[in-house]
N, C-alpha and C positions, 0 to 999 in steps of 0.2 A: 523500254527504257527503265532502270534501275532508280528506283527512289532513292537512293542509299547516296547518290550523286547529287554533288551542289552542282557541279561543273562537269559536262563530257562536251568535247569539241571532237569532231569529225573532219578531215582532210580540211582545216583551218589554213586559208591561204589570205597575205594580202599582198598583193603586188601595186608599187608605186613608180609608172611608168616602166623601168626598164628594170628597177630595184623589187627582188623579193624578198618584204620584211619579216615573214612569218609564211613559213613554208611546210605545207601539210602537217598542221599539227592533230594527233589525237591527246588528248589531256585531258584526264580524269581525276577530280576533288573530290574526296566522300565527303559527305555532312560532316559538321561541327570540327574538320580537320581546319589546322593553321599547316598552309599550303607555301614555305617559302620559291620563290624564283629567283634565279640567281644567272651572269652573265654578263660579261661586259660591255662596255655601250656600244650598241648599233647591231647588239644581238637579236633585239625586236621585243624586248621585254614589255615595254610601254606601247607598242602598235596592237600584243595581244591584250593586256588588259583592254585597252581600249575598245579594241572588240567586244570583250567580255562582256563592258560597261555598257553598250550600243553608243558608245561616243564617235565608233567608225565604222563605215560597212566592211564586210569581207567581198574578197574577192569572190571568193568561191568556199565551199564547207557550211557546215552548221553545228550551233552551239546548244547548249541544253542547258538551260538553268534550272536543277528539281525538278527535271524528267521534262518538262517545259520548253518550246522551241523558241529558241530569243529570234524576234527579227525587229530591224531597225523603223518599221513602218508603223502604225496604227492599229495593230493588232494585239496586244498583249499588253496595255499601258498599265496594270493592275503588274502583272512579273517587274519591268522596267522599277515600279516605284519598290519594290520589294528587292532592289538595288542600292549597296552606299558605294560609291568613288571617289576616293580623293587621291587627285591627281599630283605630280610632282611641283607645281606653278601654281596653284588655285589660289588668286588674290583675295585679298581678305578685303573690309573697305573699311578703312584705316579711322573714318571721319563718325561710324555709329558704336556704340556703348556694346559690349558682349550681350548683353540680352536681347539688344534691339536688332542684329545681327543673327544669333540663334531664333526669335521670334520671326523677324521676314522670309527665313529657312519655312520653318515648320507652318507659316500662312501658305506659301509655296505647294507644300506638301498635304495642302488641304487638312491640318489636325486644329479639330474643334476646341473650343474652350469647353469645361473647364481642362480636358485629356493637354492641350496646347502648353499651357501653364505647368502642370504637373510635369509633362516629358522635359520642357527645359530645364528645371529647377534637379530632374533627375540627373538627364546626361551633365550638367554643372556639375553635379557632386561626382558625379564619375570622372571626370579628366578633373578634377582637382581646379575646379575656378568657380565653387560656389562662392566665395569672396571676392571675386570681382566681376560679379554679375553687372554693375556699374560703371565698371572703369571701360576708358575709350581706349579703341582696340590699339592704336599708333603706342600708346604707353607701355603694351604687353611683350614681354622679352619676346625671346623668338620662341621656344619650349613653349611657353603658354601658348602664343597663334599657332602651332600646330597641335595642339591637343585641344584650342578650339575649333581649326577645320577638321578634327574628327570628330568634337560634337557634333557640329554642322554636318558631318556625313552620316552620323547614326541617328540624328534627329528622329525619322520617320521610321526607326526599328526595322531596318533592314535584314535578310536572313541571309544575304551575301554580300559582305565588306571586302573591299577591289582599295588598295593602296600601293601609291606608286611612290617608291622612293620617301617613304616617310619620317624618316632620323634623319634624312640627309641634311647635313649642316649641324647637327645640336652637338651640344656638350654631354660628357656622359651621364649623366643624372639626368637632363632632359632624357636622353634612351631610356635611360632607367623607368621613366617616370610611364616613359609611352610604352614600352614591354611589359608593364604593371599591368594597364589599363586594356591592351589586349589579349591579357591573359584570363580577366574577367569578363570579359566580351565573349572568349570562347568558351568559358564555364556554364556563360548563358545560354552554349548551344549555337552562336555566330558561328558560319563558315568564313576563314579568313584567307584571303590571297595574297601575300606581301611580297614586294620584291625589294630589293636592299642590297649596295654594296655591302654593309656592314655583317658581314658573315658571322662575326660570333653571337651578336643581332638575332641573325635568324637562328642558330642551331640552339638556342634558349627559347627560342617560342614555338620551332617552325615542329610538328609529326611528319611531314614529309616535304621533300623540298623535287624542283624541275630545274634541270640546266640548259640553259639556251646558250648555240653555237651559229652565228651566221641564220640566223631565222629557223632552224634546225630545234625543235628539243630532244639533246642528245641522254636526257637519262631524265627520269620520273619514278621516284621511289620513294618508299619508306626513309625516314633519318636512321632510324636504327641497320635496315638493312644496307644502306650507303654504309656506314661505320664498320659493318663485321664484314664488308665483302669488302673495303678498299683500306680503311685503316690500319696501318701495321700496331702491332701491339709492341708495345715502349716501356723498360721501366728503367726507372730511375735510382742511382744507387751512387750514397756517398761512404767514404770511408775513411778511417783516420791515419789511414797506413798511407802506403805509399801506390800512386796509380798503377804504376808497373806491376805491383805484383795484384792489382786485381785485375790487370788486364791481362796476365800471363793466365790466370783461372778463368777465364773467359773465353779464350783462344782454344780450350779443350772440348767447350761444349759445342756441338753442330747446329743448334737450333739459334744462336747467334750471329746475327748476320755481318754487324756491322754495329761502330758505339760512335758516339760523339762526344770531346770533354765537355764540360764546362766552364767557361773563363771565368778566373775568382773562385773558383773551389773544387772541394776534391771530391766531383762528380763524373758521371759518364751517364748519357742518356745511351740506351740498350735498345735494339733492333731484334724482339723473338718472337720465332717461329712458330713459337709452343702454345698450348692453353693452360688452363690451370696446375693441371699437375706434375708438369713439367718444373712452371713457374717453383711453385715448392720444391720440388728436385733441385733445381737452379741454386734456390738459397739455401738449402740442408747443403748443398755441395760447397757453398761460398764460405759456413760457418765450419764447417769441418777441416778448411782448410786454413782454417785463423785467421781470414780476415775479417778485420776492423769493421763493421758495418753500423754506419748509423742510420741508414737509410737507405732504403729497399723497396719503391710502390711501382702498380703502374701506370702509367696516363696511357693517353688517347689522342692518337693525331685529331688535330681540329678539322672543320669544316672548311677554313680556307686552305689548310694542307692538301686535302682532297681536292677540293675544285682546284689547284694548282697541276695535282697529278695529274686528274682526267683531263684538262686540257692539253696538257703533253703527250697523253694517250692519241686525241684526239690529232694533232699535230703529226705524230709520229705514223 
């Protein structure tokens, strides 16, 4: 078993009566990677966490936590605590103060005084609520209760953080806030597993992402490799002429597939074939031919673009 692995799962099944949520999966997390999953509901996203977490049995398969064999019994409660989960629901108790809250956590997790004290006062300054160590949690927007159920999940310096649907609902600055704070999580060396509708969410945190289909994971890879094998390369190009004639100069080159205007202005997103030096061919030919160009780069279909395709792949 490879040390190099937060997470390898082996013929990962769990079937619920007649329903299979999670249907042979192998899935492999290196260390210190930010692992996003992605998939729309009743793909099994939250059945495998689950697992992951020992919050469920499996039906059948087995899971490796750092080469380590997870089982849901009595045998391994030292790996288990070396676990953070936070789950999509995990109520908070509205009625005790953030420290009192953080502090019944880490009594929990068995951490002595004076380590007990010092780690709270850390993860506070980490999600951003060293100032309201005080205040009662009912008074806390919703952004702050969930950057304190991730205190509450790192409390015990966990070396595998399991999060399920964690933005769901904020505003974007709350995002903001919690993409910060997982970004220095995995600096520290945390393996992170997120799963999240919010796709531009993940392609800003995630090194590699898994897509779940019908309990199925139909693709496990790299981010960057998902991008150069599915994203068409795009560029963008405004000019102060007239469209017509740069899309009569367009129409000549073959590595061009296809453009799109854009409403309000005088653009066209570009569909090419080429790589770089093509790309410079492109526009030595674009200036040569007099036109007007203000603008010329190129973007990158996003990550919900992709997960759009593959599923139509998958479909088709």
């Amino acid at each position: 078993m490879s040390q190099e692995l937060a997470i390898a799962t082996y013929g990962l099944t769990k079937r619920f009566e007649r329903h299979i949520a999670v249907n042979e999966i192998d899935l492999q997390v290196r260390s210190g990677e930010v692992y996003g999953l992605i998939g729309p509901n009743g793909a099994g996203k939250t059945t495998l966490i689950r697992m992951l977490a020992a919050a469920e049995e499996p039906t059948k398969g087995e899971i490796y936590i750092n080469g380590d064999r997870l089982l849901r019994d009595d045998s391994n409660p030292h790996l288990k605590q070396r676990l953070g989960y936070l789950p999509d629901d995990f109520p908070l108790y509205d009625d005790l103060t953030v420290w009192d809250y953080l502090d019944y956590f880490a009594r929990l997790y068995r951490l002595k005084q004076p380590h007990r004290q010092r780690r709270i006062y850390e993860v506070l300054e980490l999600v951003q609520l060293g100032n309201k160590r005080k205040s009662i949690i009912s008074t806390l927007s919703r952004g702050m209760k969930q950057r304190l159920s991730l205190a509450r999940t790192i409390i015990h310096e966990p070396i595998l953080l399991l999060l399920d649907e964690p933005v769901s609902g904020l505003d974007p600055i709350a995002r903001m806030q919690f993409r910060q704070i997982i970004k220095i999580l995995q600096e520290a060396g945390m393996t992170i597993l997120i799963s999240s509708h919010v796709l531009s969410d993940l392609a800003e945190l995630c090194t590699s992402v898994g897509i779940m289909e019908l309990g199925f994971l139909v693709e496990s890879t790299s981010l960057a490799e998902l991008y150069s094998r599915l994203s068409r390369q795009q560029i963008m190009m405004t000019t102060l002429g007239e469209l017509d004639s740069l899309q009569r100069e367009l129409i000549k080159n073959p590595l061009i597939k296809e453009w799109e205007i854009i409403p309000g202005k005088n653009s066209l997103k570009v569909s090419f074939a080429g790589g770089k030096t093509e790309i410079a061919q492109l526009l030595r030919s674009l200036i040569q031919a007099e036109i007007p160009l203000t603008e010329f780069h190129c973007i990158q279909e996003d990550l919900e673009t992709i997960f759009l395709k593959l599923g139509h792949q998958q479909a088709s």
